[in-house]
N, C-alpha and C positions, 0 to 999 in steps of 0.2 A: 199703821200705814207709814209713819214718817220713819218707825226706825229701821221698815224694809225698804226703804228709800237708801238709808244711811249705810245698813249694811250692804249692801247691793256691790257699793263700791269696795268694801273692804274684801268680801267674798272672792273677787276675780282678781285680788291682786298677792303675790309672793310675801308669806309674811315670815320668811326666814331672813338674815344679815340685819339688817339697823334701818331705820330712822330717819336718822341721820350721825351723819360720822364727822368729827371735829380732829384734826390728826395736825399736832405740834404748832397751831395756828396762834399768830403774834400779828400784832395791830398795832404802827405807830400813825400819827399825825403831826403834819409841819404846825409847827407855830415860831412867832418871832424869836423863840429862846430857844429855836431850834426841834430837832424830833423829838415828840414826845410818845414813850412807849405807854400805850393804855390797857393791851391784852398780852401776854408772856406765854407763849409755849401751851397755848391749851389744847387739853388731848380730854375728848369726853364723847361716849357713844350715849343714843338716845335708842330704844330697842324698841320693835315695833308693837304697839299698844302699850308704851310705857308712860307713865305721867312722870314728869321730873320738873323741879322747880329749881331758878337759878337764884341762889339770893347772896345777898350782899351789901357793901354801903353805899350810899351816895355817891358814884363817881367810879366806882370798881368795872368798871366795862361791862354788867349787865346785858343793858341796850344793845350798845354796841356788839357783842355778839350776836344778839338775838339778828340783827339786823344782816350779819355776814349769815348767818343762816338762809334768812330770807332770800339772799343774795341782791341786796342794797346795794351793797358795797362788798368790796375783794380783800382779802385780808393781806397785810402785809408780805407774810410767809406762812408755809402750812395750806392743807387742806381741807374742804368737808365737802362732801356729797351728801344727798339725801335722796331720799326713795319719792321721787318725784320731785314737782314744785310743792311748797309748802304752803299754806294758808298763814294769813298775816292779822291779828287782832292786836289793836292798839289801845293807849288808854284813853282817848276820843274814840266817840263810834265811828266819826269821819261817814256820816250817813249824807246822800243827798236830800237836800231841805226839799227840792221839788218832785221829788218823787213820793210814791209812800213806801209804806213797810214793802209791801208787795213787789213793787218795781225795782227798789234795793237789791231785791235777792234776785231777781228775773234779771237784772245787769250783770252778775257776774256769771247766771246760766247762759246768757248770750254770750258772754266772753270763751265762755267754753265748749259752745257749739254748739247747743242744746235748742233742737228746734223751737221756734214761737210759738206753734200750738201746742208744747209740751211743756211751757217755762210756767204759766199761773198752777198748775197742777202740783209742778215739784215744788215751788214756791211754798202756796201752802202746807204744803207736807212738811216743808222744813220750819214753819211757823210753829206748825201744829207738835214739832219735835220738841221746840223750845219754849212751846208751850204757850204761844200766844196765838191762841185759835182765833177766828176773825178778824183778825190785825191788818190784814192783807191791804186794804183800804185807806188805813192810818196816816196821816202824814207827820212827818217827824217831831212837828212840834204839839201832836196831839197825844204824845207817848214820853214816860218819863222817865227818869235818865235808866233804872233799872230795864225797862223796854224797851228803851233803845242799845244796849246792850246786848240784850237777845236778841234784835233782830238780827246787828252785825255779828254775832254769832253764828246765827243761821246762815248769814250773806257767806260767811268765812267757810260754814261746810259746806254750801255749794258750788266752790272749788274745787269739789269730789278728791281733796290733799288727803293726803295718809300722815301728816305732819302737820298739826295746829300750833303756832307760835303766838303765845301772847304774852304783851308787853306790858304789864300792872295795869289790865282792863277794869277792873274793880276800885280801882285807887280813886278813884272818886265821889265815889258811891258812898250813900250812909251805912251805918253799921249793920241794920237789918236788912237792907238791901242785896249788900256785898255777902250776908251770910244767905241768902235764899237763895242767888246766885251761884256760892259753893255748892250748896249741894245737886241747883242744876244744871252746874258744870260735869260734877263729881258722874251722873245720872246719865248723861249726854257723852260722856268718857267711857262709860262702860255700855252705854248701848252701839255705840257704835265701832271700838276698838279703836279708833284713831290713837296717833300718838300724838303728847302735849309736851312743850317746851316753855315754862311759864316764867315768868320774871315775876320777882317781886322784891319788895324790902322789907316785907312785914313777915315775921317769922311765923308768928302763930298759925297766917295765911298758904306757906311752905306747907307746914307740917299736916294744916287739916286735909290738903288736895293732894299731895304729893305720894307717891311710892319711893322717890328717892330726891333726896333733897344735896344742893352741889351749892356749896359753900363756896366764893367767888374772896380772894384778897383786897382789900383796898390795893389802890392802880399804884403799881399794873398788877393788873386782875390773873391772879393765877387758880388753879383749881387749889383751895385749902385744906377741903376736909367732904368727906362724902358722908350721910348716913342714909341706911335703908328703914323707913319708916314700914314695921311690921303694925299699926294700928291698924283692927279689922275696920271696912267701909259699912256703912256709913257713918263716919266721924262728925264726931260737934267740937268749936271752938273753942268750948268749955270743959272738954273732954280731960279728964285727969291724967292718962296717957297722953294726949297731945300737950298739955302745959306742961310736963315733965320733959318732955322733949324739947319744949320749943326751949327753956330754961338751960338745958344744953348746947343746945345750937347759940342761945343768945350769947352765952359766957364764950363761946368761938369766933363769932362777931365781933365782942366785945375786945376781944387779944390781936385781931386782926386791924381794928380800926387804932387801940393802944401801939402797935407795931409801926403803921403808918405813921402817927401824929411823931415818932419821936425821927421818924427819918428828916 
């Protein structure tokens, strides 16, 4: 039921050009020692139903793009469109404490039009996508950090976006948490086509979720190195294919943040 709910939206919309499209887009910010450039000339499409992961160091304008995606904020120069509005997942759930699970996701089907006697229905459905069946009722502090997670999850597809953006939503979370969470992300990714735009700093994290992972410079953050992760789904973090990769990717990180430190 939930994931005819999910594809519903995918169905009626144009799934030919991108995503979203980032085209020569450069980001500075004032501070006392004057402009400081934090994104350089990035040029990056996101295709539609593609998962890509931005990774990077500490400080590499990650966020910060993710955020010009979102349209937070306007990027210095350069452009990007996306194939609608995008949905936005942080790494707080930023859930309301007064409402419950149920009301969470009914607030963002009210922002979107979706009549009152229609919103506890989809609600559910969309619980039931992420796999927290009965939750409806819940109130925030009766669910743990992993479940509140999936709710804002479900809140973020009820945005009916063709574009899910999240910003190291997992980075909190314990280890076995964050991995039951991969795979239902990974799950939730392919049932419903959406595309994902994910930040993160943990490589291995990259490698186990991503179809193409985009390697970010220490700032200012340029596109450094791209690769296309050909591991069959469903992958484990433990996977011998994924440590091999991520082992590559880290040695690329590794020359990127060496690069940095001697400027």
């Amino acid at each position: 039921m939930a994931t005819t709910l999910a594809k519903a939206a995918v169905d009626g919309t144009e799934t030919t050009g991108h995503a979203a499209r980032i085209e020569h887009v450069s980001k500075s910010f004032a501070t006392p020692a004057g402009q400081q450039l934090v994104l350089d000339d990035i040029t990056l499409d996101v295709a539609p139903g593609e998962f890509v992961t931005l990774l990077g160091a500490s400080g590499c304008g990650k966020s910060t793009l993710l955020n010009l995606v979102a349209g937070l904020d306007k990027p210095s120069s350069g452009e990007i469109s996306t194939q609608g509005r995008p949905a936005l997942m942080f790494q707080e759930h930023a859930l309301f404490p007064w409402l419950t699970a149920g009301k969470n996701i009914e607030l963002a089907l009210k922002l979107r039009g979706i009549p009152k006697a229609d919103r506890r229905t989809r609600a559910e459905e969309l619980l039931e996508l992420v796999r927290l069946n009965g939750a409806y009722d819940k109130r925030v502090h009766e669910l743990s950090g992993g479940m509140r997670q999936r709710v804002a999850m479900a809140r973020a597809l009820a945005q009916d976006s063709q574009l899910l953006l999240m910003d190291e939503p997992f980075a909190a979370l314990d280890a076995i948490t964050r991995d039951v969470l991969h795979d239902e992300l990974t799950r939730i990714w392919r049932e419903t086509n959406v595309s994902v735009l994910f930040v993160t700093h943990n490589v291995r994290e990259a490698v186990r979720l991503a179809e193409r992972v985009v390697l970010l410079s220490s700032r200012p953050g340029r596109v450094a190195h791209e690769w296309r992760v050909g591991i069959p789904q469903p992958r484990r973090i433990e996977d011998t294919a994924v440590a091999e990769l991520s082992v590559e990717i880290t040695e690329q990180l590794r020359g990127e943040i060496r690069r940095h430190g001697q400027h």
